[in-house]
C-alpha positions as CSV (number, residue, x, y, z in Angstrom):
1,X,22.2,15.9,-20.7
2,X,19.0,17.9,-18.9
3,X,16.1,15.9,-18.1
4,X,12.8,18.0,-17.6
5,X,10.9,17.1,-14.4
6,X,7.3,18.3,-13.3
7,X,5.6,17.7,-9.7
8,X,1.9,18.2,-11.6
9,X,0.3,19.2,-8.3
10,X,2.0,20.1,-4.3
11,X,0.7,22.0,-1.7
12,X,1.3,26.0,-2.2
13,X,3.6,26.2,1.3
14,X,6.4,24.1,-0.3
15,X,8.7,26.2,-1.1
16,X,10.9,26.0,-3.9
17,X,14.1,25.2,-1.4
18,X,12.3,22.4,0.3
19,X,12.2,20.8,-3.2
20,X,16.4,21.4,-3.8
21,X,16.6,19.4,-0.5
22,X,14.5,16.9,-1.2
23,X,15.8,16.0,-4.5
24,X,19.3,16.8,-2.8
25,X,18.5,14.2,-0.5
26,X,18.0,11.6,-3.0
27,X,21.1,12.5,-5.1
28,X,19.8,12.3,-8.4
29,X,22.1,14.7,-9.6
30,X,22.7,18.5,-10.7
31,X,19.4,20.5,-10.3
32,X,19.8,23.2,-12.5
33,X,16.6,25.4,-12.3
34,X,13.2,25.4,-10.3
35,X,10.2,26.9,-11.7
36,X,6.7,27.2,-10.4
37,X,3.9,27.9,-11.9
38,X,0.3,29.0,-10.7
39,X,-1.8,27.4,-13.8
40,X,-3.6,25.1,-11.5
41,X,-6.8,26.7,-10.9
42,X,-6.8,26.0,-7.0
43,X,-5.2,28.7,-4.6
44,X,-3.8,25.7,-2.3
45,X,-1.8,24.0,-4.5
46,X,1.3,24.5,-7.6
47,X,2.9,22.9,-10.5
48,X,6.8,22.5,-10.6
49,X,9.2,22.2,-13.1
50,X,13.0,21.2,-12.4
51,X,16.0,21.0,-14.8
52,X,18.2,18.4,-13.6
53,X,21.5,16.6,-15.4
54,X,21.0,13.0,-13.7
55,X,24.3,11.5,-12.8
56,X,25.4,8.1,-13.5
57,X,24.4,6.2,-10.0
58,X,20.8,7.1,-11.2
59,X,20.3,6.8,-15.3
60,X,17.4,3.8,-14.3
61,X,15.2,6.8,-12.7
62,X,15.8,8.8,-15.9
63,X,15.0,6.6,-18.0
64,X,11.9,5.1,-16.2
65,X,10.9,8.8,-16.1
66,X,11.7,9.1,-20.2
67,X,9.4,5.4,-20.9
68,X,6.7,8.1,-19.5
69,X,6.7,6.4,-15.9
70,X,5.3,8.4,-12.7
71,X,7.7,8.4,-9.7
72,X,6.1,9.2,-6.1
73,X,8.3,10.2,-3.6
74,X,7.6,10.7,-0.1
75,X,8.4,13.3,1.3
76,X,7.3,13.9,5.0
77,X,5.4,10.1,5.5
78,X,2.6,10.0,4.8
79,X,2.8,13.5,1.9
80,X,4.6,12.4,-1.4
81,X,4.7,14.0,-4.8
82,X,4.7,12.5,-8.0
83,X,7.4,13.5,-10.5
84,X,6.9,12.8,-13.9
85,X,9.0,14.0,-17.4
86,X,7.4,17.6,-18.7
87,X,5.6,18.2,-21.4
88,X,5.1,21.9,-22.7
89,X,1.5,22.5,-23.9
């Protein structure tokens, strides 16, 4: 099952494959897609969205992240993102 993930708000020069490695790194599970999207009004930062299947060793993330939880993960100390489950407009 696909859990929808969004980073609300990251700095523009993250690229898309930073983001696979990070969440690589923490071996949630199967990311299956990537998207970003420009609808934050400020040319220095991005919204993502990620697909990912979680796998077993970390069904307590998904469903902290489902009970509408933030997670912040840090990425490069002291930057972190916050991760938190999508919601379409």
């Amino acid at each position: 099952m696909s859990t929808t993930l969004c980073i609300p708000r990251i700095d523009s020069k993250i690229t898309k494959e930073r983001i696979f490695s990070i969440f690589r790194t923490l071996n949630w599970g199967y990311i299956e897609n990537i998207r970003e999207s420009n609808l934050i009004k400020e040319n220095d930062h991005k919204r993502l969205v990620i697909k990912i299947r979680f796998n077993k060793e970390s069904m307590n993330i998904m469903m902290r992240i489902n009970q509408g939880e933030t997670i912040k993960i840090v990425y490069d100390d002291p930057w972190y993102m916050r991760v938190c489950k999508f919601i379409p407009l």
